[in-house]
mmCIF file as gemmi writes it, N, C-alpha and C atoms, coordinates in Angstrom:
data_model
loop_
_atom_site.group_PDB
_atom_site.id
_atom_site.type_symbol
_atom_site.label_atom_id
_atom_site.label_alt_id
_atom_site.label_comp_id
_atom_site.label_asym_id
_atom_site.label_entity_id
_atom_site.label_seq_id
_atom_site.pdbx_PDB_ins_code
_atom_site.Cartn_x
_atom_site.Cartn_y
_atom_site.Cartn_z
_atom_site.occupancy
_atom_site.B_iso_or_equiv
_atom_site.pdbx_formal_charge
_atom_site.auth_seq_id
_atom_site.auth_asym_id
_atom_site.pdbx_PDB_model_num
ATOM 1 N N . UNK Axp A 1 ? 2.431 12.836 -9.065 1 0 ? 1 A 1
ATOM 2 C CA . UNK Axp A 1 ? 2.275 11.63 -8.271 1 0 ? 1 A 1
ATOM 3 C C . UNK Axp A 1 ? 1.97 12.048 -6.821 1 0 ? 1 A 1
ATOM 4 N N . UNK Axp A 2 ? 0.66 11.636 -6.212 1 0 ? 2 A 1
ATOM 5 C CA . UNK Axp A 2 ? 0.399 11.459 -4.925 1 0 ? 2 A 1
ATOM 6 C C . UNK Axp A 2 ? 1.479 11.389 -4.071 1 0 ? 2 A 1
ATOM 7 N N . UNK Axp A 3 ? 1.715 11.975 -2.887 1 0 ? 3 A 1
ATOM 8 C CA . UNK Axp A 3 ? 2.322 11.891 -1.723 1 0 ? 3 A 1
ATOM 9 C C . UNK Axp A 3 ? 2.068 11.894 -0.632 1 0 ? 3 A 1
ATOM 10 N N . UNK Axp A 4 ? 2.751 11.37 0.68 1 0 ? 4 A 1
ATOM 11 C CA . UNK Axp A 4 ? 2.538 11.652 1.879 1 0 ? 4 A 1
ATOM 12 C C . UNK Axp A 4 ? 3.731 11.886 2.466 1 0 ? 4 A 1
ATOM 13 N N . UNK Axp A 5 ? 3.761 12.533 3.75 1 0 ? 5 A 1
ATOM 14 C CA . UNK Axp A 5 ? 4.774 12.374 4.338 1 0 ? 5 A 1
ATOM 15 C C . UNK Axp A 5 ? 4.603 12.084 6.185 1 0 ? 5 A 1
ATOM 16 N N . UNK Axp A 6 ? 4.938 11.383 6.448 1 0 ? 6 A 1
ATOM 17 C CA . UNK Axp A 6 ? 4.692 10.997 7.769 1 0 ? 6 A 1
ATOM 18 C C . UNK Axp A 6 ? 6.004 10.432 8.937 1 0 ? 6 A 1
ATOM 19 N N . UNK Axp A 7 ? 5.666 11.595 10.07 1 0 ? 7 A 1
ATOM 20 C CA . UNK Axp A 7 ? 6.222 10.698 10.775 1 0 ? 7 A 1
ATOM 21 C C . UNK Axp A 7 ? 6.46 9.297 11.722 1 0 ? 7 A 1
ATOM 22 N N . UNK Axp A 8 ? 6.687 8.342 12.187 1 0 ? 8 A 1
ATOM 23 C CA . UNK Axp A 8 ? 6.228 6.875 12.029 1 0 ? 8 A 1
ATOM 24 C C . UNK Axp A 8 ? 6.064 7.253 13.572 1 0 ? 8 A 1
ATOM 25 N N . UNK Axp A 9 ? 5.253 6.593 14.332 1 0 ? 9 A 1
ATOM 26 C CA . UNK Axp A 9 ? 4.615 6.577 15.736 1 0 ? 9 A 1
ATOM 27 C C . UNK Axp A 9 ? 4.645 5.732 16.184 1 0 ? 9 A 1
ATOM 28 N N . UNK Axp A 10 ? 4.861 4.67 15.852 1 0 ? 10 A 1
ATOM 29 C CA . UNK Axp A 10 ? 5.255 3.444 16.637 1 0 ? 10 A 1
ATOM 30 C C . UNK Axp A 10 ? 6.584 3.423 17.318 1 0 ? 10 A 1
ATOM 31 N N . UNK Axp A 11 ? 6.841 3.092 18.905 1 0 ? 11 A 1
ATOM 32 C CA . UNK Axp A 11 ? 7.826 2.858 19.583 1 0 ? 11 A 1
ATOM 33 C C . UNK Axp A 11 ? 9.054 2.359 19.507 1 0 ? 11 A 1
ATOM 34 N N . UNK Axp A 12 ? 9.223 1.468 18.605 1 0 ? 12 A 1
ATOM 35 C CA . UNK Axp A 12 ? 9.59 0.508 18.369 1 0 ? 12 A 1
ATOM 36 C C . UNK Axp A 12 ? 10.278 1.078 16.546 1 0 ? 12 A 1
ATOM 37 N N . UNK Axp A 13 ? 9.49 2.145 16.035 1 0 ? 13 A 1
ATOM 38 C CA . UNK Axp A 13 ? 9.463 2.576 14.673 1 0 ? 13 A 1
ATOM 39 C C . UNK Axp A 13 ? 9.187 1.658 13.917 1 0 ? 13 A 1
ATOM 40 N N . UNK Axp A 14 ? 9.846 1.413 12.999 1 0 ? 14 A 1
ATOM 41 C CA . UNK Axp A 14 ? 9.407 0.563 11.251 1 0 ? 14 A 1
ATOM 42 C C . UNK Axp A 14 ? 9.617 -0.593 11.633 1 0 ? 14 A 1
ATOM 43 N N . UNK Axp A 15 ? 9.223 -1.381 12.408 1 0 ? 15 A 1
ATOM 44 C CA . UNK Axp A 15 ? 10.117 -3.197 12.844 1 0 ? 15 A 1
ATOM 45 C C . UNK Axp A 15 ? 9.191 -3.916 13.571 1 0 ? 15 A 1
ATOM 46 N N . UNK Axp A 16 ? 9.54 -4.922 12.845 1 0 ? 16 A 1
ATOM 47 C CA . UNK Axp A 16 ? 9.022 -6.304 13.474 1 0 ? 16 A 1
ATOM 48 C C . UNK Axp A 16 ? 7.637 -6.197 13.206 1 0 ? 16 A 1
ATOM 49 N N . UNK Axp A 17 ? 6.728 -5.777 14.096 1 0 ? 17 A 1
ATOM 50 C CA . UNK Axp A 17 ? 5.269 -6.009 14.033 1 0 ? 17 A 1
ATOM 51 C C . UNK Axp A 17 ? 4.441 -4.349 13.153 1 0 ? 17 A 1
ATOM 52 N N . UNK Axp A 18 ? 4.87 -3.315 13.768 1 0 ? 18 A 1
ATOM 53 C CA . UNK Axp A 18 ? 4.384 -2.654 12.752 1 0 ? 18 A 1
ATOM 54 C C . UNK Axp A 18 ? 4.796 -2.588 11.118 1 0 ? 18 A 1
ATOM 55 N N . UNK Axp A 19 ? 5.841 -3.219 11.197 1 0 ? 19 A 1
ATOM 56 C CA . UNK Axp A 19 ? 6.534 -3.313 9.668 1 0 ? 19 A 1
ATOM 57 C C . UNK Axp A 19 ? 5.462 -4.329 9.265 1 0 ? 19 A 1
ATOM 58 N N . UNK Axp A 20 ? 5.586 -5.518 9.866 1 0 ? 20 A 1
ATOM 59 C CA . UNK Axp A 20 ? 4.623 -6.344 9.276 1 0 ? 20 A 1
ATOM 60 C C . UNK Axp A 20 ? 3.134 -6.035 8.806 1 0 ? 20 A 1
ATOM 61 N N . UNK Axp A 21 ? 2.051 -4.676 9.847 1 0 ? 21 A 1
ATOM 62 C CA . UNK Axp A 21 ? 0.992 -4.697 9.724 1 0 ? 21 A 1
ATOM 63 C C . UNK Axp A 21 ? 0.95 -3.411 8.207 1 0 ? 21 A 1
ATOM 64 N N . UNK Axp A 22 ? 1.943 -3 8.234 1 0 ? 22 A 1
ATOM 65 C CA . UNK Axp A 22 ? 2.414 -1.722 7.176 1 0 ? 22 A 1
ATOM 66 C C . UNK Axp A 22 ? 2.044 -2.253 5.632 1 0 ? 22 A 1
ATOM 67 N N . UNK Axp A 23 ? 3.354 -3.312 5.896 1 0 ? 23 A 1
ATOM 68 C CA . UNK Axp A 23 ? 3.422 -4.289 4.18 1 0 ? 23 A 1
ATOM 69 C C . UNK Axp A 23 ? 2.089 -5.208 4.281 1 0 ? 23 A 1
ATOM 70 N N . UNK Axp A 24 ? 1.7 -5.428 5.041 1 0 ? 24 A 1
ATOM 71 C CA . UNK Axp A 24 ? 0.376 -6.251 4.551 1 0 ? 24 A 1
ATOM 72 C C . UNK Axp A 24 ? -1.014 -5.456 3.833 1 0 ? 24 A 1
ATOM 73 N N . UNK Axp A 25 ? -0.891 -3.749 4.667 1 0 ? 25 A 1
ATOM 74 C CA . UNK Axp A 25 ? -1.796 -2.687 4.257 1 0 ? 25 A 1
ATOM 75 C C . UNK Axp A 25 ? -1.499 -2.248 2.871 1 0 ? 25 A 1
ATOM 76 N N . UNK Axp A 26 ? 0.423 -2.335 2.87 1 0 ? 26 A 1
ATOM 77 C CA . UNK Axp A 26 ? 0.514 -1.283 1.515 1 0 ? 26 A 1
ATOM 78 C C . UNK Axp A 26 ? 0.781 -2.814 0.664 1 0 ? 26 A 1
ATOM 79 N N . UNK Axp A 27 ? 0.109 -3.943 0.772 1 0 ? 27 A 1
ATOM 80 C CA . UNK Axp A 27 ? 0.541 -4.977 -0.495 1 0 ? 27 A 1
ATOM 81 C C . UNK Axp A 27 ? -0.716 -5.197 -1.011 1 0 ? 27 A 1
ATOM 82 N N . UNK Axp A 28 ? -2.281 -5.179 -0.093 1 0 ? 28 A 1
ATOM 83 C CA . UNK Axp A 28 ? -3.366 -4.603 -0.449 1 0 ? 28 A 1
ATOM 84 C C . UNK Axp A 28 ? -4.526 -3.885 -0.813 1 0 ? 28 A 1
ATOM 85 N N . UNK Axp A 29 ? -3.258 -2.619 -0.803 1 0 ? 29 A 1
ATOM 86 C CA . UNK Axp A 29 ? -3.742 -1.407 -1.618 1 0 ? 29 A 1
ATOM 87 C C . UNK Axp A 29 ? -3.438 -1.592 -2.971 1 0 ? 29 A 1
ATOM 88 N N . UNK Axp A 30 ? -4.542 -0.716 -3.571 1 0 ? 30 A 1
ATOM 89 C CA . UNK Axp A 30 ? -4.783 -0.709 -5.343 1 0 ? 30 A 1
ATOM 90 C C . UNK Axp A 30 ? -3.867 -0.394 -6.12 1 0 ? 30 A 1
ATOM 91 N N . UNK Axp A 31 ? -2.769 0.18 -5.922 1 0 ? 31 A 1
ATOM 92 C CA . UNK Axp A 31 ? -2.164 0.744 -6.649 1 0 ? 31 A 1
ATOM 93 C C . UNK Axp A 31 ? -0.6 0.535 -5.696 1 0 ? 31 A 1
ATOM 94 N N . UNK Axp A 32 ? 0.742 0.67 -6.845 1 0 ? 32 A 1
ATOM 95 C CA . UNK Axp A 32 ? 1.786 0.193 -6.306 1 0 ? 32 A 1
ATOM 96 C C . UNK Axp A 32 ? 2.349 1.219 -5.465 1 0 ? 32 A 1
ATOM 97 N N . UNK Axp A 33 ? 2.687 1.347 -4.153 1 0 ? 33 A 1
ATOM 98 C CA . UNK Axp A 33 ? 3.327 2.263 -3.399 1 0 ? 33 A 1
ATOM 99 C C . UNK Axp A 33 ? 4.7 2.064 -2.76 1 0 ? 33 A 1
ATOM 100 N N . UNK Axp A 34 ? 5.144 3.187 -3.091 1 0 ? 34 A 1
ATOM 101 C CA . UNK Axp A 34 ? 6.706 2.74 -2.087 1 0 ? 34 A 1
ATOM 102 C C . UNK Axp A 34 ? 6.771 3.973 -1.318 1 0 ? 34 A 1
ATOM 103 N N . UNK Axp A 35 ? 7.702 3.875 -0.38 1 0 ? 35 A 1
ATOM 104 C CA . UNK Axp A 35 ? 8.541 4.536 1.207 1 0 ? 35 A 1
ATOM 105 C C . UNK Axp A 35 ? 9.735 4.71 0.537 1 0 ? 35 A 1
ATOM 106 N N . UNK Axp A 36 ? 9.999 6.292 1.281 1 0 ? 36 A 1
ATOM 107 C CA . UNK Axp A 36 ? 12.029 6.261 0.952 1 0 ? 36 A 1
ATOM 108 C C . UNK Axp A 36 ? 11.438 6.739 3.052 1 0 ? 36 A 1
ATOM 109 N N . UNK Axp A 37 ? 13.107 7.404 3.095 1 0 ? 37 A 1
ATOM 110 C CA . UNK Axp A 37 ? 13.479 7.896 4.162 1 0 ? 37 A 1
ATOM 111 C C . UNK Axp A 37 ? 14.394 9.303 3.738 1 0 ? 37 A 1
ATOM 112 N N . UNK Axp A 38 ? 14.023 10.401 3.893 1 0 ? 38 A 1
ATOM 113 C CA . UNK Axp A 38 ? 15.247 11.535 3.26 1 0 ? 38 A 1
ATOM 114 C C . UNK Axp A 38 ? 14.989 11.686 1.741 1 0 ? 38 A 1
ATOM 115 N N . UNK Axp A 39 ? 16.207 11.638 1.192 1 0 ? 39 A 1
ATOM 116 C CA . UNK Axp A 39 ? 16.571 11.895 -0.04 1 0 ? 39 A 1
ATOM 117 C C . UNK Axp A 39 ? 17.047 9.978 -0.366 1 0 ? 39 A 1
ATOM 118 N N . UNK Axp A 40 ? 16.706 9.162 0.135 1 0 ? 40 A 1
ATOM 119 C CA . UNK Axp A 40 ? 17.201 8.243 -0.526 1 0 ? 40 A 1
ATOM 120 C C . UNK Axp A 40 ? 16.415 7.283 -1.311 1 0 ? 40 A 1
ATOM 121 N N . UNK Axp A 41 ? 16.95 6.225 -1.931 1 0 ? 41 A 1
ATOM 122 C CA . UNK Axp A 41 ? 16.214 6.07 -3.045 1 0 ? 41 A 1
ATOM 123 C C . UNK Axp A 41 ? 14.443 4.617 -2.101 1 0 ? 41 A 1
ATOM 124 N N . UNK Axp A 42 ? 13.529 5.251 -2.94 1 0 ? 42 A 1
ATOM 125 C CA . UNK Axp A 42 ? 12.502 4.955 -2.777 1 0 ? 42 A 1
ATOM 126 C C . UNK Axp A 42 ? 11.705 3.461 -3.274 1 0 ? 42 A 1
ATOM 127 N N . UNK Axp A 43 ? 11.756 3.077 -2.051 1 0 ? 43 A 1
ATOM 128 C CA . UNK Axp A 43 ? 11.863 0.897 -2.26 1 0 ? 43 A 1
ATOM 129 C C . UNK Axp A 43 ? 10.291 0.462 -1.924 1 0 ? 43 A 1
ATOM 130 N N . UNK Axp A 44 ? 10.084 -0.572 -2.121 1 0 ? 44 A 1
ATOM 131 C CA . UNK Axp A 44 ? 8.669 -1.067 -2.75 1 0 ? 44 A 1
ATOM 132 C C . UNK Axp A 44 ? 7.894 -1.124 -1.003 1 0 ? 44 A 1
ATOM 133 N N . UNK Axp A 45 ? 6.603 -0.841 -0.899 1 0 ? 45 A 1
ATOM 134 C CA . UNK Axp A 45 ? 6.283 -0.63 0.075 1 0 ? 45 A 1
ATOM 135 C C . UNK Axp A 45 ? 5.935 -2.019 0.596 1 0 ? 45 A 1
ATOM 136 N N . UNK Axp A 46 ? 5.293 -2.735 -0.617 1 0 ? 46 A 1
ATOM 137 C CA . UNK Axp A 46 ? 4.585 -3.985 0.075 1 0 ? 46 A 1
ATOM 138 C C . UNK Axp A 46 ? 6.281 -5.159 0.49 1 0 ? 46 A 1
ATOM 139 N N . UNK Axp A 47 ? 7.769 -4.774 0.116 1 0 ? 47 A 1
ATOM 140 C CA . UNK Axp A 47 ? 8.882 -5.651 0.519 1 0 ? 47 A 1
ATOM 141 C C . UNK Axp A 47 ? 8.937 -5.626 2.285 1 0 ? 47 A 1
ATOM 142 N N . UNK Axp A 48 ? 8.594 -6.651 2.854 1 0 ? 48 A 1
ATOM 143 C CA . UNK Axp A 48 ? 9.41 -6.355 4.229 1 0 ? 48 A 1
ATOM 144 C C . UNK Axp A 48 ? 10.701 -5.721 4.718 1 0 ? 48 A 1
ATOM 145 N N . UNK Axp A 49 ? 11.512 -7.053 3.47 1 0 ? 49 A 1
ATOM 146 C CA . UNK Axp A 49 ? 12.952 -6.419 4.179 1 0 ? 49 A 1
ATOM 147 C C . UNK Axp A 49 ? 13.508 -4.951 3.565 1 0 ? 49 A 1
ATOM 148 N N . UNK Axp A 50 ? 12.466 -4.887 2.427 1 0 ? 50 A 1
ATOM 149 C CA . UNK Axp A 50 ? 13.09 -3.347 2.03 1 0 ? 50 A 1
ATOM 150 C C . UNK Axp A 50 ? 12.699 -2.137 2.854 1 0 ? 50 A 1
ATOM 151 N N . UNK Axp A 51 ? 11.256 -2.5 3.566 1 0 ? 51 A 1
ATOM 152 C CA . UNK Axp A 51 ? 10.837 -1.63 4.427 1 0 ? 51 A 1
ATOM 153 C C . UNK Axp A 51 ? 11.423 -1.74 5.89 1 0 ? 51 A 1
ATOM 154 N N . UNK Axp A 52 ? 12.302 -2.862 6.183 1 0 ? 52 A 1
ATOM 155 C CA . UNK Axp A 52 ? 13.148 -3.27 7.311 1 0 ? 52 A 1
ATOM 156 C C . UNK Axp A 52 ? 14.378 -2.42 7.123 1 0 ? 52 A 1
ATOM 157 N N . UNK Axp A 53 ? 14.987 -2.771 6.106 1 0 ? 53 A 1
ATOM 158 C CA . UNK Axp A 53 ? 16.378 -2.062 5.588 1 0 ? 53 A 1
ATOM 159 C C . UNK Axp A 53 ? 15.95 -0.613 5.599 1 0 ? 53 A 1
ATOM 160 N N . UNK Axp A 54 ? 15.173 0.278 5.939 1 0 ? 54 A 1
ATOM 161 C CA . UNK Axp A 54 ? 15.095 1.416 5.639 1 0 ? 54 A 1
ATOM 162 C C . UNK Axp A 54 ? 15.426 1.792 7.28 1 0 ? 54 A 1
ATOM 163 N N . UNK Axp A 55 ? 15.276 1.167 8.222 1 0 ? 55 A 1
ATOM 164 C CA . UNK Axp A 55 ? 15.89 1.878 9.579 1 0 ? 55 A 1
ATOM 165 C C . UNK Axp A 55 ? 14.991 2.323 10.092 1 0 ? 55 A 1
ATOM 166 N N . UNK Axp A 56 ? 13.543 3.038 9.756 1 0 ? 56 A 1
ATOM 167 C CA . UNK Axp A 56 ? 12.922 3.881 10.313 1 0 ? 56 A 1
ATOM 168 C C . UNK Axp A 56 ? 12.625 3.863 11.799 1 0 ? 56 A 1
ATOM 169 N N . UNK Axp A 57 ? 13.129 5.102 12.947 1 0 ? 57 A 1
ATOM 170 C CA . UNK Axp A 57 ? 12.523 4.613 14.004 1 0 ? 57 A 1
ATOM 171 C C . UNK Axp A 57 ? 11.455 5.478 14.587 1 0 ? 57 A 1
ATOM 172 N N . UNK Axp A 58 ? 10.791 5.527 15.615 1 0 ? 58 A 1
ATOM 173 C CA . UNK Axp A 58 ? 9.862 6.244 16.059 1 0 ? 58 A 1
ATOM 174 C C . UNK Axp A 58 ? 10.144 7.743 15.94 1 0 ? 58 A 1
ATOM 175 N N . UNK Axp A 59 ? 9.497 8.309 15.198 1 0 ? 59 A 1
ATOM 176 C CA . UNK Axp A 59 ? 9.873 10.366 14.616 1 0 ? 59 A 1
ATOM 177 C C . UNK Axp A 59 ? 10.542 10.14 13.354 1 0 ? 59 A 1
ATOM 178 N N . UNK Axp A 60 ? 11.072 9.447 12.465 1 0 ? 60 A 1
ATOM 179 C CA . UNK Axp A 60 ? 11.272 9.165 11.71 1 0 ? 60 A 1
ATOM 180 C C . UNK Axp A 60 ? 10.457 9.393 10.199 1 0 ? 60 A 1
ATOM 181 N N . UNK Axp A 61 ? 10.648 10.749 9.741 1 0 ? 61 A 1
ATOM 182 C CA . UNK Axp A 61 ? 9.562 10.727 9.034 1 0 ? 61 A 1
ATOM 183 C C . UNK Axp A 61 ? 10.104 10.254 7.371 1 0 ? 61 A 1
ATOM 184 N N . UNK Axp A 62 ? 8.872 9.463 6.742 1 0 ? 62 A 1
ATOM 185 C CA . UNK Axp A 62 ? 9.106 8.458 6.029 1 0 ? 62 A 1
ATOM 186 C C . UNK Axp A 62 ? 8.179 9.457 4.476 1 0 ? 62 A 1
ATOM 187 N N . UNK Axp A 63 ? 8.357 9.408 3.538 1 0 ? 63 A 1
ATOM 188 C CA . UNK Axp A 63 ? 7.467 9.844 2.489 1 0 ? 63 A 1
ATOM 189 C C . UNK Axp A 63 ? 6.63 8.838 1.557 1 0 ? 63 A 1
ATOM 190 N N . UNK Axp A 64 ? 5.908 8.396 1.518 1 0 ? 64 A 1
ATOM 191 C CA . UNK Axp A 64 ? 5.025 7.328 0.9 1 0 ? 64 A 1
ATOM 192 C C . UNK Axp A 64 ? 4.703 8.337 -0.694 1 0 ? 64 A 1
ATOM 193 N N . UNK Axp A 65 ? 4.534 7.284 -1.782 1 0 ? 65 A 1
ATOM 194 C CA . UNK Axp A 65 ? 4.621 7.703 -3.29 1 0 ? 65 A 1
ATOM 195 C C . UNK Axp A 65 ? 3.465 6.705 -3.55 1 0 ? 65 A 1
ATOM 196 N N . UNK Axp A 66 ? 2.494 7.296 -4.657 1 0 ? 66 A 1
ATOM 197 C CA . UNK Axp A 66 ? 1.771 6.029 -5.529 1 0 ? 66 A 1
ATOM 198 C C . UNK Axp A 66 ? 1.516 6.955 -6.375 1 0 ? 66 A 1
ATOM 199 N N . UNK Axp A 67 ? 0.808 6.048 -7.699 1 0 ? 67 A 1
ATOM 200 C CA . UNK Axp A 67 ? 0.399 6.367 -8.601 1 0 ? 67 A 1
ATOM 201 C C . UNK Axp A 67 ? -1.309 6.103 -9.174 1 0 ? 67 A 1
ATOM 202 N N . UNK Axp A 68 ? -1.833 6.384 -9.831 1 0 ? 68 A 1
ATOM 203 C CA . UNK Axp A 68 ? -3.091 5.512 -10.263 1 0 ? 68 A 1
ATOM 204 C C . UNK Axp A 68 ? -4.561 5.761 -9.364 1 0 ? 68 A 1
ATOM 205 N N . UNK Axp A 69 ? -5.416 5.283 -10.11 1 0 ? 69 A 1
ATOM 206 C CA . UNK Axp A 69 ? -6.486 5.462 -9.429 1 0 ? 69 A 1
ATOM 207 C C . UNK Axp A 69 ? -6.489 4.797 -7.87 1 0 ? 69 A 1
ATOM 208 N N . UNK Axp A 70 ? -7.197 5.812 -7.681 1 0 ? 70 A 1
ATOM 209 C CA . UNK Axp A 70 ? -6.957 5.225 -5.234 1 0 ? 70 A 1
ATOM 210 C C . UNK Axp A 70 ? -5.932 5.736 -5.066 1 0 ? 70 A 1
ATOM 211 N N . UNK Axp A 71 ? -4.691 6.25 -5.486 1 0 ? 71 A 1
ATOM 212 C CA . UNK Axp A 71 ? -3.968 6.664 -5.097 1 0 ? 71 A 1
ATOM 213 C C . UNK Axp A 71 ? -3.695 7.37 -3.854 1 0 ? 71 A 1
ATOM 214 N N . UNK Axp A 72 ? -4.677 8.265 -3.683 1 0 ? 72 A 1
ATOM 215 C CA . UNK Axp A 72 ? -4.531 9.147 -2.359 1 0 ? 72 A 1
ATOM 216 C C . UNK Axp A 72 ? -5.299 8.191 -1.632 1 0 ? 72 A 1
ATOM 217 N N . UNK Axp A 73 ? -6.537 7.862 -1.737 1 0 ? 73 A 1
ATOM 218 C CA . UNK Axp A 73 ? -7.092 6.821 -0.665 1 0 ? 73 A 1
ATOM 219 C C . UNK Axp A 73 ? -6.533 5.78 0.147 1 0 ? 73 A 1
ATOM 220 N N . UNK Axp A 74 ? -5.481 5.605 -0.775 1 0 ? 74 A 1
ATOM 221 C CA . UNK Axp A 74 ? -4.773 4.443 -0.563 1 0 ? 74 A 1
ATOM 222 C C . UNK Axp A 74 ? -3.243 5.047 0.577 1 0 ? 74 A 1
ATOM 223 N N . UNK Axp A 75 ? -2.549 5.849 -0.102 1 0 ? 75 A 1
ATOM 224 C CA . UNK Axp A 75 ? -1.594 6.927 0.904 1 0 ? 75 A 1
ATOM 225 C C . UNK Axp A 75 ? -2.362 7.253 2.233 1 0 ? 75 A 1
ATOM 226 N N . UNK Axp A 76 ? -3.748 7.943 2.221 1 0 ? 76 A 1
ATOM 227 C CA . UNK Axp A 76 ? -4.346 8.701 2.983 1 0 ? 76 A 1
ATOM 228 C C . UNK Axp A 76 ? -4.419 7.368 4.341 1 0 ? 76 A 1
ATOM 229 N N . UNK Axp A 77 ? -4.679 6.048 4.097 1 0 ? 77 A 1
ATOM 230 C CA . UNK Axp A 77 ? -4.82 5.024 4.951 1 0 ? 77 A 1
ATOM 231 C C . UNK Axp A 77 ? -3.644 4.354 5.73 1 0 ? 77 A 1
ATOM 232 N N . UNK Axp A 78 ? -2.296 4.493 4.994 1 0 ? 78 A 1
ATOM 233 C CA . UNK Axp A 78 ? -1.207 4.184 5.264 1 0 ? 78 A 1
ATOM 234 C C . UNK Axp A 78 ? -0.177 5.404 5.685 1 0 ? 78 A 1
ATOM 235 N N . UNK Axp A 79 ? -0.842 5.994 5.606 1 0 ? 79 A 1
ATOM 236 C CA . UNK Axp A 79 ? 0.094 7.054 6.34 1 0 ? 79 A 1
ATOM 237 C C . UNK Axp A 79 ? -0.573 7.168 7.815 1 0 ? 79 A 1
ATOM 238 N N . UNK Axp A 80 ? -1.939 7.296 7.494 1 0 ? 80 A 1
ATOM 239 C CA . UNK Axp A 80 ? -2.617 7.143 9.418 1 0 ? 80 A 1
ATOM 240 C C . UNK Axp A 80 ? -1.944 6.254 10.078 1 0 ? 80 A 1
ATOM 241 N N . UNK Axp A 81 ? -2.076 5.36 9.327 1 0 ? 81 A 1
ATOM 242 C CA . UNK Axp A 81 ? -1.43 3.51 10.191 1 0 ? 81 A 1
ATOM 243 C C . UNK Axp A 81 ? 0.206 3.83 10.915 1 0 ? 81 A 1
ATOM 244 N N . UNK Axp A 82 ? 0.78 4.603 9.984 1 0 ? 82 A 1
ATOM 245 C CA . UNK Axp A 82 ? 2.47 4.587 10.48 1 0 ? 82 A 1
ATOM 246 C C . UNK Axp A 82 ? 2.408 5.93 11.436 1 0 ? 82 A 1
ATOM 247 N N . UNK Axp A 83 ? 1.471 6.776 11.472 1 0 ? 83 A 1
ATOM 248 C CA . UNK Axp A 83 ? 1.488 7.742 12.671 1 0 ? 83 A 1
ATOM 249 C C . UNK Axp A 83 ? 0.925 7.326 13.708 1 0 ? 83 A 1
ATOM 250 N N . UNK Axp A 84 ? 0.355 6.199 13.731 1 0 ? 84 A 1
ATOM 251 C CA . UNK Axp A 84 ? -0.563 5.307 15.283 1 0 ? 84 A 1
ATOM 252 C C . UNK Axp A 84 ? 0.92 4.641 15.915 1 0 ? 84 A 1
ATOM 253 N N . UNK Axp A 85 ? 0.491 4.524 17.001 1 0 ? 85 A 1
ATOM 254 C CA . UNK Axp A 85 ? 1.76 3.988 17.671 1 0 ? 85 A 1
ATOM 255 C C . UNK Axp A 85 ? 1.066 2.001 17.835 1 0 ? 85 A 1
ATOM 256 N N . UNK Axp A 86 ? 1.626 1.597 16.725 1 0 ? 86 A 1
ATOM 257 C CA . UNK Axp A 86 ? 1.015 0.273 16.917 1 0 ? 86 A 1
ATOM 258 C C . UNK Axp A 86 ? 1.789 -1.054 17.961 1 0 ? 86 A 1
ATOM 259 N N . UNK Axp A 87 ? 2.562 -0.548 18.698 1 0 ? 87 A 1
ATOM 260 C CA . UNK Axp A 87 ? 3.441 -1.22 19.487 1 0 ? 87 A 1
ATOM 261 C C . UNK Axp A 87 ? 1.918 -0.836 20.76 1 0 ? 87 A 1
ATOM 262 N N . UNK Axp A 88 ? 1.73 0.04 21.056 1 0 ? 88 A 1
ATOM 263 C CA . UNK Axp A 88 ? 1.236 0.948 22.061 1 0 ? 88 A 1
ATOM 264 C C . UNK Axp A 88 ? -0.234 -0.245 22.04 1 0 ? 88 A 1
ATOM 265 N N . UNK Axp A 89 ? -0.733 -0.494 20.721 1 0 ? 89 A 1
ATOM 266 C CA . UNK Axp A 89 ? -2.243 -0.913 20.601 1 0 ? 89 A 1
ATOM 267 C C . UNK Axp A 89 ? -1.947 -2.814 20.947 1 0 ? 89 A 1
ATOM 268 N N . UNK Axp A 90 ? -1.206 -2.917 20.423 1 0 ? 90 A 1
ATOM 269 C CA . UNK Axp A 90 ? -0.828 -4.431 20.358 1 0 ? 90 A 1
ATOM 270 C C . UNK Axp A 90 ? -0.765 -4.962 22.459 1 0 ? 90 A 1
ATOM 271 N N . UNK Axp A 91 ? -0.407 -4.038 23.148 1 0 ? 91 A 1
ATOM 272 C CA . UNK Axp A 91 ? -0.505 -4.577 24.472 1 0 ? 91 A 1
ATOM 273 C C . UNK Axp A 91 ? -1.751 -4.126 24.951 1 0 ? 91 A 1
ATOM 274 N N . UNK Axp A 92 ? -2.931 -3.281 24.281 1 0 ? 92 A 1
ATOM 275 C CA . UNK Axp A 92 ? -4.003 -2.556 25.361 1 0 ? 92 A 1
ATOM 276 C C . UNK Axp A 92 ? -4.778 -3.867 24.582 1 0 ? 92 A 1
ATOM 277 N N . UNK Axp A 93 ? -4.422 -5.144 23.584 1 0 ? 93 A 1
ATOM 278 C CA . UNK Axp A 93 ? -5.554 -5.902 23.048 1 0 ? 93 A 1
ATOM 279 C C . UNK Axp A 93 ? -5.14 -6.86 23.752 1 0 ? 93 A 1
ATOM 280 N N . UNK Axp A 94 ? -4.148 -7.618 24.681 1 0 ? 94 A 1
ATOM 281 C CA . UNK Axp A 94 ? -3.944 -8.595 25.727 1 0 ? 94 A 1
ATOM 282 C C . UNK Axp A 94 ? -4.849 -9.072 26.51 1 0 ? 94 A 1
């Protein structure tokens, strides 16, 4: 099974608005993906609050899982997204 591992770049880490732009990326990717944090157990990527409940904050590195065709295409896009600092982009578009 495909992997990534990334650390999250947003300021702010896994919350509120990059959480939101995260689960909307990983709920329209092809194939089903989930996030752990560590060794713990590994929760559905496209859930908000499961991707809320995970704590992640900025350096926080997170491991993304899928399966299936696109698989890596699909990791390879969502792992860029959580190493951008999207707190950072959201005020230079004001």
């Amino acid at each position: 099974m495909p992997t990534r591992t990334v650390a999250v770049g947003s300021a702010s880490g896994l919350h509120a608005r990059p959480a939101k732009l995260f689960v909307e990326a990983a709920a329209a990717a092809p194939v089903k993906v989930t996030i752990r944090v560590g060794d713990r157990k590994p929760v559905p990527a496209k859930s908000m609050l499961s991707v809320l409940a995970l704590g992640a904050k900025q350096g926080t590195e997170v491991t993304l899982e899928a399966d299936g065709d696109g698989a890596d295409e699909a990791l390879d896009g969502l792992a860029a997204l959580l190493a951008r600092d999207l707190d950072a982009e959201e005020t230079s578009d004001v």
